[in-house]
N, C-alpha and C positions, 0 to 999 in steps of 0.2 A: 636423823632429826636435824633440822635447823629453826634457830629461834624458839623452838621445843615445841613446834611443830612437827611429825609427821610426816614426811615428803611423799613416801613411796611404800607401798605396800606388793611387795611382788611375790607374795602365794597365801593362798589361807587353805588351812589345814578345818580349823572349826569356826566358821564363821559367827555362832553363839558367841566367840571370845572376846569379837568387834565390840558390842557393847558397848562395854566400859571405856574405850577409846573415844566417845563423844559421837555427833554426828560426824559423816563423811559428804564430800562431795561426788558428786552425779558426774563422773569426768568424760561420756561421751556426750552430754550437755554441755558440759564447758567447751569440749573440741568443735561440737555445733554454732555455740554462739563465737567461738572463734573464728573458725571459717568464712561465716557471715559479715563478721565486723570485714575479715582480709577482702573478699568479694565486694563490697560495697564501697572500701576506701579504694579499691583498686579501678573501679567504674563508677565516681558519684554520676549521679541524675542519671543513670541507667541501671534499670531494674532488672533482673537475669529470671527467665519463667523456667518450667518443668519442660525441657521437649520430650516430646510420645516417641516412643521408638518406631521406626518403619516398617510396613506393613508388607 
């Protein structure tokens, strides 16, 4: 815990017992808009698309 938050949850046994711990965050959401913020400060005014893999 720090600030009496929380930091790190590394196994759940019964997930029913999360509850009472409040909400959690969505942490492959956060690594998502992580990523995106690192990609986008790393290239401004170039936008990166989906390439199709080869056929």
């Amino acid at each position: 815990m720090l600030d009496g938050q929380i930091q790190t949850i590394r196994s759940v046994v019964n997930p029913d017992k999360l509850g009472r711990m409040g909400p959690v965050a969505d942490a492959w959401a956060i690594a998502r808009e992580a990523n995106r913020a690192r990609r986008s400060a790393d290239r401004p005014g170039c936008r990166r698309t989906r390439q199709r893999p080869a056929r």
